[in-house]
GUGUDO-953498 format. One record per atom (N, C-alpha, C, O): x, y, z; residue in three letters. Coordinates in pm, whole numbers, padded with zeros to 5 digits, always signed. Layout:
N
XYZALA
...
% end
This chain:
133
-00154-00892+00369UNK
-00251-00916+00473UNK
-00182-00934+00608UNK
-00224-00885+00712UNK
-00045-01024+00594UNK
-00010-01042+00778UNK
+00072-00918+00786UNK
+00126-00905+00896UNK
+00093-00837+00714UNK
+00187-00702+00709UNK
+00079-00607+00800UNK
+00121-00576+00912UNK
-00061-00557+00760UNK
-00150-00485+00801UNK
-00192-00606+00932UNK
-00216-00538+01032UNK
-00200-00675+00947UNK
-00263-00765+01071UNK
-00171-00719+01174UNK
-00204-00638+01261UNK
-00055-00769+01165UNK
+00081-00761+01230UNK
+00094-00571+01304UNK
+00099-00546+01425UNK
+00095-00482+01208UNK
+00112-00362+01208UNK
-00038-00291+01250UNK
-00069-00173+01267UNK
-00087-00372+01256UNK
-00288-00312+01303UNK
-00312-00160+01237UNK
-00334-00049+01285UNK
-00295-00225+01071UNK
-00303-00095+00991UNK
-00470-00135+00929UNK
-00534-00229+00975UNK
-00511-00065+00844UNK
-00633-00120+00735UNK
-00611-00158+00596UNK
-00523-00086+00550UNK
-00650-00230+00520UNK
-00603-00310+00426UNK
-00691-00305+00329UNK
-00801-00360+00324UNK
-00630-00223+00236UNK
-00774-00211+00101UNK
-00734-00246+00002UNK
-00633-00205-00055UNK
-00847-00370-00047UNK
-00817-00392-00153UNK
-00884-00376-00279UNK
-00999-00417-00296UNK
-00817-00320-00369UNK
-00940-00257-00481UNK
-00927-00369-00633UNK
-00830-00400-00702UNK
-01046-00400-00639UNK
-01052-00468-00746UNK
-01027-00384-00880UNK
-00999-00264-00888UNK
-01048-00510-01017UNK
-01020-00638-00982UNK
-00828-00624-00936UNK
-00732-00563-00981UNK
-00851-00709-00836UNK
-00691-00681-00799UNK
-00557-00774-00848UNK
-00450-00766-00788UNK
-00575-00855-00954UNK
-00479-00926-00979UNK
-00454-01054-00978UNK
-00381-01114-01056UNK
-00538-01114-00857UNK
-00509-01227-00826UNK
-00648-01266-00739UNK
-00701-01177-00673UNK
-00704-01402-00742UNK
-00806-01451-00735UNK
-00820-01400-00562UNK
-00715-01413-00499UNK
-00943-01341-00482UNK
-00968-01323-00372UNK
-01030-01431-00299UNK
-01147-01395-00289UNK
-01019-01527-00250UNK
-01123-01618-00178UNK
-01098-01659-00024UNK
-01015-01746+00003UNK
-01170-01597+00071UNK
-01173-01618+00197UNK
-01072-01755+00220UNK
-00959-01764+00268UNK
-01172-01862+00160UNK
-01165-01990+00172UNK
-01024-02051+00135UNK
-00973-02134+00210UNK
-00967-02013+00029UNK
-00846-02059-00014UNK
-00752-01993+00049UNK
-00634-02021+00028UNK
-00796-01873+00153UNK
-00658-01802+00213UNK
-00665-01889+00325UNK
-00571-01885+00406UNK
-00751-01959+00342UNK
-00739-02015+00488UNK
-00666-02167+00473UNK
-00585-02222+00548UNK
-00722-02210+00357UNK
-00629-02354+00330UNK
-00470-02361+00321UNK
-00399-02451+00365UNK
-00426-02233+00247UNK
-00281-02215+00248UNK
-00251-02142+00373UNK
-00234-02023+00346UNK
-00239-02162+00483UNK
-00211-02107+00601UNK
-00222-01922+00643UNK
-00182-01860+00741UNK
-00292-01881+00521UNK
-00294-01726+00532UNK
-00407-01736+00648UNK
-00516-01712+00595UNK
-00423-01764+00797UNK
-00514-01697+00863UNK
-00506-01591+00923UNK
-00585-01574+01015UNK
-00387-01460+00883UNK
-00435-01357+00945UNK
-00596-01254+00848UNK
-00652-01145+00853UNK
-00601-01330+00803UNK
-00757-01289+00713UNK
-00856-01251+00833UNK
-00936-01158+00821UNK
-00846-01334+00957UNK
-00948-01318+01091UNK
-00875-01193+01203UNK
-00941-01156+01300UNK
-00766-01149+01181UNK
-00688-01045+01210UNK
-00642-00915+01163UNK
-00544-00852+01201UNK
-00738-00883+01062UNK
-00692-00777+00974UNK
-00833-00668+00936UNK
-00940-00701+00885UNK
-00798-00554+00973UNK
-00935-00489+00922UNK
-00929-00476+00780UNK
-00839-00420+00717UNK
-01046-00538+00727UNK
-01002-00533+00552UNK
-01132-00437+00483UNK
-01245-00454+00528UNK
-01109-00329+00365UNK
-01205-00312+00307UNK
-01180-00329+00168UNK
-01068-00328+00118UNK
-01297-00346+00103UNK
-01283-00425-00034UNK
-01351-00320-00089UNK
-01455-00269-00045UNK
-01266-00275-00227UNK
-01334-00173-00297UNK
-01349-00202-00464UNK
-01248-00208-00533UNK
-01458-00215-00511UNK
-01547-00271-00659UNK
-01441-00210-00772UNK
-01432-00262-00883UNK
-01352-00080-00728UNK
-01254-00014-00829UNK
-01279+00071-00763UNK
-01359+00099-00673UNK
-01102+00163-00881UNK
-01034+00279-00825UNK
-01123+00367-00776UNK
-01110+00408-00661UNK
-01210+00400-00842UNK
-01314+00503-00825UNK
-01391+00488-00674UNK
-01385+00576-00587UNK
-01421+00436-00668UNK
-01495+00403-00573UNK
-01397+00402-00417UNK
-01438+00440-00307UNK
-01284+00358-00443UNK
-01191+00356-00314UNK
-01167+00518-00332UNK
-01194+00576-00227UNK
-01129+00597-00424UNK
-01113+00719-00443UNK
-01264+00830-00407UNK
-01262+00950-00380UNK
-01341+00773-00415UNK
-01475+00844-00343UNK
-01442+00816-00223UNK
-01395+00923-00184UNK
-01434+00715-00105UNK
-01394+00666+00045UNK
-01262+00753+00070UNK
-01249+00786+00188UNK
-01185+00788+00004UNK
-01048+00839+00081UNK
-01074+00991+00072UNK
-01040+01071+00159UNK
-01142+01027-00055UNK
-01197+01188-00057UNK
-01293+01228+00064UNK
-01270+01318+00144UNK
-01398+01149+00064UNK
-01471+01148+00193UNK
-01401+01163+00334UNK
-01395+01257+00413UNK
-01361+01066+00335UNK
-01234+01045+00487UNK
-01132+01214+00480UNK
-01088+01265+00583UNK
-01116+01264+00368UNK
-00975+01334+00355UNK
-00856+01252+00366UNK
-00776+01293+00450UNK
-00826+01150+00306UNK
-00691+01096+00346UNK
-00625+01095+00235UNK
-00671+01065+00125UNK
-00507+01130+00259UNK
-00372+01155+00188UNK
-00353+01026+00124UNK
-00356+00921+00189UNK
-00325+01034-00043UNK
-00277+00874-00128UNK
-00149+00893-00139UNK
-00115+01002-00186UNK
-00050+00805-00104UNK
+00087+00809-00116UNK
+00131+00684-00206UNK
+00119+00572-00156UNK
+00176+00696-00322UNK
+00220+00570-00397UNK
+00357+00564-00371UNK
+00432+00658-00343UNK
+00389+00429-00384UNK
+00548+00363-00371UNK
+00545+00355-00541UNK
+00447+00333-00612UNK
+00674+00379-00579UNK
+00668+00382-00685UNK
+00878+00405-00760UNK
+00966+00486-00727UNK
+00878+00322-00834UNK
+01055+00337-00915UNK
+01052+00474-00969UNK
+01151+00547-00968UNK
+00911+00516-01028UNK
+00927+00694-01078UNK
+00907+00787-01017UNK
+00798+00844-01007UNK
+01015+00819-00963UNK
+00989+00930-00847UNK
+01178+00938-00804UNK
+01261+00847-00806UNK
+01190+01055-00776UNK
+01317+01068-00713UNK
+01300+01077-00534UNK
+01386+01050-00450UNK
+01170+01122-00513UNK
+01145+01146-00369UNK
+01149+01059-00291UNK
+01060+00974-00291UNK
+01253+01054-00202UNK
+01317+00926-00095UNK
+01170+00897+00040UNK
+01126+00971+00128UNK
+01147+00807+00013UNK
+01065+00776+00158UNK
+01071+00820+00283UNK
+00984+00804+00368UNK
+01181+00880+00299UNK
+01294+00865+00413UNK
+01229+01040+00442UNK
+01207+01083+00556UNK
+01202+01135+00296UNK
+01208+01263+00299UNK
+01080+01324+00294UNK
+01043+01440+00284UNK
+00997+01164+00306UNK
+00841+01239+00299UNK
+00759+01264+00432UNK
+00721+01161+00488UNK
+00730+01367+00483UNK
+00652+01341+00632UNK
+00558+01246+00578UNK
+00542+01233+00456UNK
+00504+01187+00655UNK
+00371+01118+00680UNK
+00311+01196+00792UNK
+00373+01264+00873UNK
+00169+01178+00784UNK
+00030+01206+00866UNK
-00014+01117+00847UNK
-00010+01033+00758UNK
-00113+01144+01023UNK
-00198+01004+01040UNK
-00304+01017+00964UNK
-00378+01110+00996UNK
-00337+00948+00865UNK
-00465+00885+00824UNK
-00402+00902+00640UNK
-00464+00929+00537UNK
-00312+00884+00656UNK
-00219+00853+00508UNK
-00259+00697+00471UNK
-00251+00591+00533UNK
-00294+00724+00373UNK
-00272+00571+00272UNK
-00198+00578+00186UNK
-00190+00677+00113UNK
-00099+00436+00169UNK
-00021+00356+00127UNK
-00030+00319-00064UNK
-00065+00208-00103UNK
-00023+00343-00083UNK
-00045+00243-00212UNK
+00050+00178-00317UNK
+00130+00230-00395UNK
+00015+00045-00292UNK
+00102-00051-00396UNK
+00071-00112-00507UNK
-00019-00197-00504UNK
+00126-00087-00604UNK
+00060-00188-00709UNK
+00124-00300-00741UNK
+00177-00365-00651UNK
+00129-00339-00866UNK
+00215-00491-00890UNK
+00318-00482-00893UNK
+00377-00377-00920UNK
+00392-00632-00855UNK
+00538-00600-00859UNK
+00569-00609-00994UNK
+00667-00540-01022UNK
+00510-00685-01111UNK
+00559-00687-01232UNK
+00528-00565-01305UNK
+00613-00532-01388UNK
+00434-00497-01293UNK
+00411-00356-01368UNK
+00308-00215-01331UNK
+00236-00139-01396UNK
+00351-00235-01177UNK
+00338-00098-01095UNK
+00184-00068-01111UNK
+00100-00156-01130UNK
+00156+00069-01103UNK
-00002+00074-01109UNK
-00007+00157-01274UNK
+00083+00168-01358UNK
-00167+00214-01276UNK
-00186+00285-01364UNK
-00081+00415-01429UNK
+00012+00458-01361UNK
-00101+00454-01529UNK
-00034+00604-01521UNK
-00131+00724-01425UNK
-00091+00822-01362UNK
-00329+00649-01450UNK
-00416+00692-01415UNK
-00396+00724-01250UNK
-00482+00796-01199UNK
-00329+00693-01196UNK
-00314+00630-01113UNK
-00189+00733-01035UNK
-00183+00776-00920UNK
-00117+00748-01128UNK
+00026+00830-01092UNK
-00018+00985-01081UNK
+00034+01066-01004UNK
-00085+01001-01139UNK
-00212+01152-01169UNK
-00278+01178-01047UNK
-00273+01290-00998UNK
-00352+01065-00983UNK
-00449+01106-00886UNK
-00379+01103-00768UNK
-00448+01162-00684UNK
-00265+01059-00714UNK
-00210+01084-00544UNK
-00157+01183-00521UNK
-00098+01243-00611UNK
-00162+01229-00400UNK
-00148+01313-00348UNK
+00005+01323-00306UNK
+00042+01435-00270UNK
+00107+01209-00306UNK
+00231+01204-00354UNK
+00293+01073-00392UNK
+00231+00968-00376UNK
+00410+01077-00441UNK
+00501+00960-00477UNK
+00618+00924-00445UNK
+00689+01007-00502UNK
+00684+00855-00391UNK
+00765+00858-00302UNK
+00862+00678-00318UNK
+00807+00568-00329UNK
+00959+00695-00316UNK
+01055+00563-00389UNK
+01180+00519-00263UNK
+01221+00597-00177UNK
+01224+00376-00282UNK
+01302+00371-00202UNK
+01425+00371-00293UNK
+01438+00286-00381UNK
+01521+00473-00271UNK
+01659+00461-00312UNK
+01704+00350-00300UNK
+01645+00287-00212UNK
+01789+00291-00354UNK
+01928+00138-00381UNK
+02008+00160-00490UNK
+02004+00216-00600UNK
+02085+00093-00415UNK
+02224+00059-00519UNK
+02211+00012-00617UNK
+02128-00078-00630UNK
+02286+00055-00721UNK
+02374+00020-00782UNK
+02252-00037-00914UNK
+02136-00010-00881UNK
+02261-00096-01031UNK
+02159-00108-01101UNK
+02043-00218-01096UNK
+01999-00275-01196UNK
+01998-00238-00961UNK
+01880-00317-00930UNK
+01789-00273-00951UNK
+01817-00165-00898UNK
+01638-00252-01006UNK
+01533-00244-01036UNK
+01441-00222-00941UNK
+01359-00130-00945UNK
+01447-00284-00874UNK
+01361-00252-00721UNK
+01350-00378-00636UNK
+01421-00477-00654UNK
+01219-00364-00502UNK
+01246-00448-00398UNK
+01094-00561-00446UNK
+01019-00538-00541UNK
+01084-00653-00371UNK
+00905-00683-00419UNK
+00831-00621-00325UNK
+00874-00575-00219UNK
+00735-00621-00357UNK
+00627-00529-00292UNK
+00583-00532-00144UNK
+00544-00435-00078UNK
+00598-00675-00097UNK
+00614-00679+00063UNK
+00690-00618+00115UNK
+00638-00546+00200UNK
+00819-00606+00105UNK
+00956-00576+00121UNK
+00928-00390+00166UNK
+00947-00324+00268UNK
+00869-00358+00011UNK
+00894-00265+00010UNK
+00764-00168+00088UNK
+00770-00058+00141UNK
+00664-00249+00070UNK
+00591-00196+00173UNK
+00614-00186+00373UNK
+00578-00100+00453UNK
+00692-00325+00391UNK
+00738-00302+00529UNK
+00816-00163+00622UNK
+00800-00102+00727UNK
+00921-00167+00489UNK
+00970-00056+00489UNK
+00938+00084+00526UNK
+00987+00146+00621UNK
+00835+00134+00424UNK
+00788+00234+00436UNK
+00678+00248+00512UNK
+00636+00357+00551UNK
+00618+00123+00539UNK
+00469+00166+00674UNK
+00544+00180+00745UNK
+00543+00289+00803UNK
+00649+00083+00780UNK
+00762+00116+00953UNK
+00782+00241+00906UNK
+00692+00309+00956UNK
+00869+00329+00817UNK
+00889+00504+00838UNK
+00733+00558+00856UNK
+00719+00655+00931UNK
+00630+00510+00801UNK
+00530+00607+00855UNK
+00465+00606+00972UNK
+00400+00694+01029UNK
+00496+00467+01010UNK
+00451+00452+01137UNK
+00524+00504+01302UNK
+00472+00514+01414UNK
+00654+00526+01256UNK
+00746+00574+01344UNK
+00746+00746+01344UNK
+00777+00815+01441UNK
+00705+00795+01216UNK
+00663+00913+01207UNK
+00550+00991+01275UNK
+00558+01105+01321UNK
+00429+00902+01274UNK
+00307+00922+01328UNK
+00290+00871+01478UNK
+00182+00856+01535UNK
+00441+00841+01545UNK
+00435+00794+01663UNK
+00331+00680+01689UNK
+00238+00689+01769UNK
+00365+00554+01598UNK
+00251+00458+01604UNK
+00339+00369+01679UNK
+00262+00316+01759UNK
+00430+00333+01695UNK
+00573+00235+01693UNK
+00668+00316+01767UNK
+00783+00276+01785UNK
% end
């Protein structure tokens, strides 16, 4: 959420997503960029996947299976992002339907980054790509 607030990106989140959603409790633990963030909330995959077909926008997953470096993927504007969990990534369903997949290379035998991390990363390359930044 302060990643897309911060970066004045849009922020979708598709249920059920993992972890409990409540306005109210993001505001008690100091998360208030909740009042700074364009957010849309989607009931499931399907349904966010009807909105991005509509729109035409490109699904790009971050993802450990993939050899394709972040670094080597153009981005276009009106590309979406997609992350899943850090403990066990998204669907296979999931790996099927984007439009690409794309990984951050590292050393040596580490497993990967967590998902903030690794999302910063790669919105900054797409955003520097799309002359946003």
């Amino acid at each position: 959420m302060r990643l897309c607030a911060c970066m004045g990106t849009i922020l979708h989140i598709i249920h059920p997503c993992g972890f409990l959603w409540k306005d109210d409790a993001f505001r008690r633990t100091g998360m208030d960029y909740r009042d700074h963030v364009d957010l849309i909330q989607h009931t499931s995959w399907d349904s966010f996947c009807e909105l991005m077909a509509e729109h035409k926008h490109r699904l790009t997953l971050l993802t450990t299976k993939t050899e394709t470096a972040y670094t080597a993927h153009r981005f276009t504007d009106g590309d979406v992002l997609i992350m899943g969990r850090e403990s066990a990534g998204v669907p296979d369903t999931v790996h099927h339907h984007v439009d690409a997949r794309i990984t951050i290379p590292m050393s040596g035998q580490t497993r990967s980054l967590n998902v903030i991390n690794a999302a910063s990363m790669v919105l900054g390359e797409a955003l520097r790509q799309t002359g946003h930044i």
